[in-house]
N, C-alpha and C positions, 0 to 999 in steps of 0.2 A: 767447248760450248760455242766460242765465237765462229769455229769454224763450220760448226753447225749450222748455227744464225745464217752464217753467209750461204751456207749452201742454199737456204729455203730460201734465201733473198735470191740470189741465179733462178732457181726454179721460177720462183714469182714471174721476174724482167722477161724468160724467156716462155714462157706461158701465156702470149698477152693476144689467143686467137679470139676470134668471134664465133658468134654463134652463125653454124650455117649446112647444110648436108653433105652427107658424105658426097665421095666423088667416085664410090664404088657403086656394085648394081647388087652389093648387097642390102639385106633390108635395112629399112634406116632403124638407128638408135639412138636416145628411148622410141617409141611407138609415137609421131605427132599425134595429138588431142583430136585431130580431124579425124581421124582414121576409125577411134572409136565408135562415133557417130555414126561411119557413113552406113551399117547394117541396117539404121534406122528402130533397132533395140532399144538405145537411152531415151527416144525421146516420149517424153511423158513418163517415166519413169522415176521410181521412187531411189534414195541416195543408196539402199543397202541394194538395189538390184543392178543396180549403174556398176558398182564395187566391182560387185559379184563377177559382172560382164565384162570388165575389163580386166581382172584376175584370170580369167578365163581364155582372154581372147590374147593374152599375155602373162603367162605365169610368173613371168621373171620379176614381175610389177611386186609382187609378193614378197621375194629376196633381198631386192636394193631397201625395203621399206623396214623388215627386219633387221636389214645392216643399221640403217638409221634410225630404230627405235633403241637400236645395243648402244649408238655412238652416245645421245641423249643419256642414258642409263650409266653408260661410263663417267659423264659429269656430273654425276650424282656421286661420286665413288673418287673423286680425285683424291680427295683429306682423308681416304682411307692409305690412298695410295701413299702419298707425301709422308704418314705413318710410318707405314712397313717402311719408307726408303733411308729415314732418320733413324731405327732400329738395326737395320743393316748396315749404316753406316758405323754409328755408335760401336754395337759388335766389329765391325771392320779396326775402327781405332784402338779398342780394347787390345785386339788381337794383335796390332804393331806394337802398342805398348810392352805387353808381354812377350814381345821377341825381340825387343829393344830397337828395331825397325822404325819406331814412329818420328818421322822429321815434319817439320811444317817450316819451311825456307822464308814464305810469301808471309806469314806471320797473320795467317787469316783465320786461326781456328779449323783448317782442313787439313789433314794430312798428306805427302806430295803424292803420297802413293794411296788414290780415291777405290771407292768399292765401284765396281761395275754394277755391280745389281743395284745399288742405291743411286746411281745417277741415272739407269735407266729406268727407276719408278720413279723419279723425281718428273721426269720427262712426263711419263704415266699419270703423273698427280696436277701438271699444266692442266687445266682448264681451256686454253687455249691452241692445244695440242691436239686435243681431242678428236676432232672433227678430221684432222690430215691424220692421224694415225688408222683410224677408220676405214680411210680410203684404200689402204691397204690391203685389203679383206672385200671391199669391192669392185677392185681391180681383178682382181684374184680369182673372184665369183662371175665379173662379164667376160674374163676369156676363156671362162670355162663353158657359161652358156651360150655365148657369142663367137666372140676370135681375138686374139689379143688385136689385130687391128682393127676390130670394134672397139675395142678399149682406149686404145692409141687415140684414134679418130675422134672421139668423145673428147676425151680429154683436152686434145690441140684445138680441134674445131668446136668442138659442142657445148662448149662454155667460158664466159666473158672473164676473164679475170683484171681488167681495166679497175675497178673498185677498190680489190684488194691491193694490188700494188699503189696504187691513190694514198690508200690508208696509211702504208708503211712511211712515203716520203713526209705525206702534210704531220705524221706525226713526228719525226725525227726534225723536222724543224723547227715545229712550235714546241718540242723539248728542250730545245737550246736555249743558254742563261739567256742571251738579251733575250727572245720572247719570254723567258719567263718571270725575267728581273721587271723586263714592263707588265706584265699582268702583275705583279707584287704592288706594285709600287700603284699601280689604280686601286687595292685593295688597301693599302698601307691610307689612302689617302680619306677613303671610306672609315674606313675605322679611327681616324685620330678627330673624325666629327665629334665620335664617341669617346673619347680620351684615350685613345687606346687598349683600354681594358680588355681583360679577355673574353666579355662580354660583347663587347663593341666588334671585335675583330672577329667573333664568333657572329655575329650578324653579317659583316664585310663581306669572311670569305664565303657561307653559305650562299650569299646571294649575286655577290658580281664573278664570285669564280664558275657558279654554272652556267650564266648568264655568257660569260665572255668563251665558254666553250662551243659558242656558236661561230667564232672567230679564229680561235687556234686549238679546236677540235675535242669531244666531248676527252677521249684520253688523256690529253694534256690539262685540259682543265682538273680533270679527276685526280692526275698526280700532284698540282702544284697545291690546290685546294686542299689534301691532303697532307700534307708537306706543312704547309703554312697553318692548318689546324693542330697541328702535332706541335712545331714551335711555338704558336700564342695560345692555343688552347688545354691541350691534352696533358701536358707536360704541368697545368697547375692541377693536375688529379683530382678531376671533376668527378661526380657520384659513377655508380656505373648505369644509374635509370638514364643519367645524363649523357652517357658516353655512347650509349646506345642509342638514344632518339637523335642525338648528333650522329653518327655515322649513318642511320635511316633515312634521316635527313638528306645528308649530304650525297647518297646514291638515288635518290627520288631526285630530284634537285638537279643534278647534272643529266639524269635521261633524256627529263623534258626539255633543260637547258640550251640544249645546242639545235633547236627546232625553228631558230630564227634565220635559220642557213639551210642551206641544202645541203651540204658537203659534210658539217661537220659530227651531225651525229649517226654511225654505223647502220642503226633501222634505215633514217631516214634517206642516207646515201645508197642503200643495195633497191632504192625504187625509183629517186627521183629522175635520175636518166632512162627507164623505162616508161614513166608517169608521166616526162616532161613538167618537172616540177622543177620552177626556179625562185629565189630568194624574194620576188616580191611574194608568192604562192603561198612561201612560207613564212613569212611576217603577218599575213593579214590573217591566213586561217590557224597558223599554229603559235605561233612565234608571240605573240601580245599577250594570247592565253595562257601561257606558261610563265610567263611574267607576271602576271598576278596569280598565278598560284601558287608560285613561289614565294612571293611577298607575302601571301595569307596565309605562310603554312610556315615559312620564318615566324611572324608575327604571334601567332596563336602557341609555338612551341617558347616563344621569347619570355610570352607572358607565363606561360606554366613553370617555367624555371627561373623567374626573373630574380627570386630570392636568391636561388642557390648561385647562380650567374654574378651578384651582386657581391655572396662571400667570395667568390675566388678572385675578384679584385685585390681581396685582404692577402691574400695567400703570396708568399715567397717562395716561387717557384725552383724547381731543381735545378741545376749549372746546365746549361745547354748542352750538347755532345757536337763532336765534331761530325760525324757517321751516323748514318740513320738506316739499317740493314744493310748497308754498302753504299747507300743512297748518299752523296758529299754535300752539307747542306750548304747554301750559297755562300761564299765570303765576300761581303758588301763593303769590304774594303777597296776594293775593286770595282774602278769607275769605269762604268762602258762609256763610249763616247754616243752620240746620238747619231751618230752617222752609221754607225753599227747596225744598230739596232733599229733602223729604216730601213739597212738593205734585210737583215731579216725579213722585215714587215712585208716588206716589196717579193719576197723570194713564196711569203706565204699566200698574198697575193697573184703571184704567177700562177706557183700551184694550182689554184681553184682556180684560176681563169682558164689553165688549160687541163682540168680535169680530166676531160673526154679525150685526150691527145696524148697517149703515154711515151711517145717518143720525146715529145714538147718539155712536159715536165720531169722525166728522167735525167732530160739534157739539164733542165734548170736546177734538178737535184746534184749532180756532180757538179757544176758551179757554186753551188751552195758550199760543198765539202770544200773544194779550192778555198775560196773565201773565210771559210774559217778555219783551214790552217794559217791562210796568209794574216789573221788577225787570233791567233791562238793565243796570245797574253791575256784576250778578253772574253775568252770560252772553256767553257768545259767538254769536254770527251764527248763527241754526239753517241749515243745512246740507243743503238737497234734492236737491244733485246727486248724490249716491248710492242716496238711497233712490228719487225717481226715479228714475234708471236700473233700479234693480233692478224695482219694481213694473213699468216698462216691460218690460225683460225676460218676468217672471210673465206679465204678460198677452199678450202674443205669443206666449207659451209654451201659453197655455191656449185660446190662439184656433187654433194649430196642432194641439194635441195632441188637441183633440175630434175632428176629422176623420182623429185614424190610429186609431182604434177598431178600424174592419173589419179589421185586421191581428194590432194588438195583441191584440186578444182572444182567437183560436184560438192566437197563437203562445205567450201567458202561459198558456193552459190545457193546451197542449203538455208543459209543463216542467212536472219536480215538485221539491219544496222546495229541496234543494241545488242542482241545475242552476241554479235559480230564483234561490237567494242569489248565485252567483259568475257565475250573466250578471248579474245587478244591479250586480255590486262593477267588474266588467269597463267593462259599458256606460257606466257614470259617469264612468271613464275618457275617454274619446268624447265624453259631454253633460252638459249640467249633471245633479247625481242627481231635482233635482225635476221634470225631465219624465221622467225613469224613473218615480218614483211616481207623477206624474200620471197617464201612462199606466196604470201598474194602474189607478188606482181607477175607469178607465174599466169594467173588465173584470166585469160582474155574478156574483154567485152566488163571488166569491172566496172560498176557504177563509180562519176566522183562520192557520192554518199559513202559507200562501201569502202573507198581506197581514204576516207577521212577516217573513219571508223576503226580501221584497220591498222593504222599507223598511230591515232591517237592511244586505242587501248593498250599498244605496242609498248609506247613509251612511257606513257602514265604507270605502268608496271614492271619496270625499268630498276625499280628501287628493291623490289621484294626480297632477292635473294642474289648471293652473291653471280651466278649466273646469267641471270636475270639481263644487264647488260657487258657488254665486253669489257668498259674503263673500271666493271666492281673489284675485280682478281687485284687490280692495281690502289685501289683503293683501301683495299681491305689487307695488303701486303705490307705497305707502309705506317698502317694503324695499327695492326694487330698486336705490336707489342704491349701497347697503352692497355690492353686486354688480360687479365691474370690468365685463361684458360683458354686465347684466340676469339675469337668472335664465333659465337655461338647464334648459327642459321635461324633456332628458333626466335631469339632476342631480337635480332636483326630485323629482323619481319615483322614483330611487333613494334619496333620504333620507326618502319619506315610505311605501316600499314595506313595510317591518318594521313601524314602527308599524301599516300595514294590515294586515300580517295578523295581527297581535295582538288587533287590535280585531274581525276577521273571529274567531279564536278564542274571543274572549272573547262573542260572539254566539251561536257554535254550541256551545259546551262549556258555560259556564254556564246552571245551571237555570231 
């Protein structure tokens, strides 16, 4: 698996072209959105005859769009996958046992000798897989109707992946204990207002940890916030109405969270460098509003459990565990020094500062790694199978999404602002929200109306399903045991459906 990881991480770093055309005299690919037009067919035209005309006038529009209604349809299907791969396994161990074959060295519960079929639907069952597995089959499909160096050419030239690799560094940083022993310890600080109870800390972390995902990225926030829910909360075996409106909570909460930034939350990063959106843009229009929705939607779920919240004060919780799915939960006997944990600060700080610069902050990223081997007494193992994943995710995502332009664009120019907000908040439902924004920012000539519209109902639905946003996989991987049966999609949706639409009000009512 690590050396998996590492492969998609090469892929990424050496993937890092622009958008720009080919340099051949063949025709270009996809079809530019000009080109459409120029017959002078679309204009004044209605959205199904626009389709129609461009299906026509490019068949191939038809295939890539197919491939990516199957990739969507495949993350609907992951927990079937993840199934089958636990089933195959099981019968794989059964089967060493029975031949007296079965050794386990590592002492992990895996046998050394693993089932092939079950680690590759496990891969199957990623959520964040999905999108790059896909590609496969659309590769596959444009040199068959194109030419493999249409495919090539696409791939190097005809799409940004500056974002996705962004993703992977700024989260491998702000995974690391001193960032994450200092997000604790602001939340630590919140909560002993309240005595610490697990009420108190159940307030702390739902609101400064999504809040502070606008600083060391909605991921990271979603794992520590998670993390830190499970030690002070989860573990005193709260109802399950409770366990539910808590984990709704806390995936609403973190979408809109990191909207105080440009950088840190996934929607709002795969636009703002096309948008020209930067950190004041995003304080005044998103960033304040999300803050009080967060507070009225903490506040209103406070007071409906405030009883049950109150007993588990009383309650003697179970012995903490060392291990939390493999996750090592921090040992706070271990004193960072503050100097540490500046240059952290400072390293996440470059990061963003040179976003746009992936030579800039790769370089800053392999100084980071130096730096914490040379201070390794006060760290844990940096941690790339998540941001991995996720950066793989991004970029399957943006290698998809450039080819449903022809669609997307008369059908987002269809809609006007409201329709525009509640397909956003709907559709996110359905997909991750950051190929909903991505797809905007395909769509030229957006109104700011339209690109607010688009991004608020984006995130404001962020919470509905685990899909929904990219940090829920993570979210919902470290909770799920607290779950007798896993987290049940329908449940989920009903405990995160009020907080949405509080957060969808607190979008369109506030100024």
């Amino acid at each position: 698996m690590k050396l998996f990881l590492s492969a998609i991480l090469v892929l990424l770093c050496s993937a890092t072209g622009v958008r720009a055309g080919t340099a051949t005299d063949e025709e270009p690919f996809p079809v530019p959105l000009t080109e459409y037009a120029a017959d002078g067919i679309e204009k004044g035209a209605g959205l199904w005859t626009i389709l129609k005309h461009r299906v026509e006038q490019e068949p191939f529009n038809l295939v890539v769009t197919v491939i990516f209604v199957l990739a969507i349809g495949h993350t609907f299907l992951t927990a079937r996958f993840r199934h089958w791969a636990h089933v195959f396994e099981h019968k794989h161990a059964e089967k060493l046992r029975a031949e007296g074959r079965y050794r386990d060295r590592n002492n992990d519960g895996e046998p050394d000798e693993v089932s092939f079929r079950g680690k590759i639907l496990h891969f199957f069952g990623e959520v964040e897989a999905v999108f790059g597995i896909w590609v496969i089959p659309l590769l596959i499909a444009i040199s068959l109707s194109e030419s493999w160096h249409a495919a090539e050419e696409y791939l190097n030239n005809g799409v940004r992946y500056t974002e996705p690799i962004f993703v992977v560094v700024i989260m491998a940083i702000a995974g690391s204990r001193p960032v994450l022993r200092f997000a604790e310890d602001a939340m630590a600080r919140v909560a002993r207002l309240g005595g610490s109870t697990p009420g108190a800390w159940w307030f702390a972390i739902l609101t400064i940890g999504p809040i502070l995902g606008s600083f060391i990225t909605e991921p990271a926030a979603m794992t520590i916030s998670a993390l830190l829910l499970l030690e002070n909360f989860y573990r005193f075996q709260p109802s399950e109405r409770l366990k539910y409106a808590t984990i709704g909570l806390l995936f609403v909460n973190v979408s809109v969270g990191g909207t105080l930034t440009h950088f840190a939350a996934p929607p709002v990063l795969m636009v703002a460098g096309t948008w020209e959106w930067g950190f004041s843009h995003m304080v005044i229009n998103f960033g304040w509003k999300a803050v009080v929705g967060i507070l009225i939607a903490n506040g209103l779920y406070f007071l409906v459990f405030r009883r049950e919240l109150g007993e588990l004060a009383q309650r003697t919780p179970p012995q903490r565990e060392a291990e939390r799915d493999g996750v090592l939960v921090d040992d706070h006997r271990i004193t960072i020094p503050f100097w540490v944990t500046a240059v952290h600060i400072f390293m996440l700080f470059w990061t963003v500062f040179t976003a746009h610069y992936t030579a800039l902050y790769m370089g800053g990223f392999l100084v980071f790694l130096a730096f914490t081997q040379a201070t390794k007494q006060y760290q844990t193992p940096i941690q790339l199978r998540g941001p991995v994943l996720v950066g793989f995710f991004l970029a399957g995502l943006v290698i998809h999404g450039t080819l449903q332009q022809w669609w997307i664009e008369p059908v987002l120019r269809s809609l006007g602002e409201l329709p525009l907000f509640f397909g956003a908040t709907i559709l996110t439902a359905f997909n991750d929200n950051a190929a909903i924004t991505y797809l905007a920012s395909l769509v030229p000539g957006f109104s700011d109306e339209m690109k607010y519209a688009v991004v608020a109902g984006a995130v404001a639905g962020g919470g509905l399903t685990v899909i929904a946003n990219a940090p829920n996989p993570a979210g919902q991987s470290i909770l799920s045991p607290c779950f007798r049966e896993g987290v049940s999609p329908g449940k989920l949706f009903l405990g995160a459906l009020v907080p949405t639409l509080i957060m969808a009000g607190a979008f369109l009512i506030l100024p």
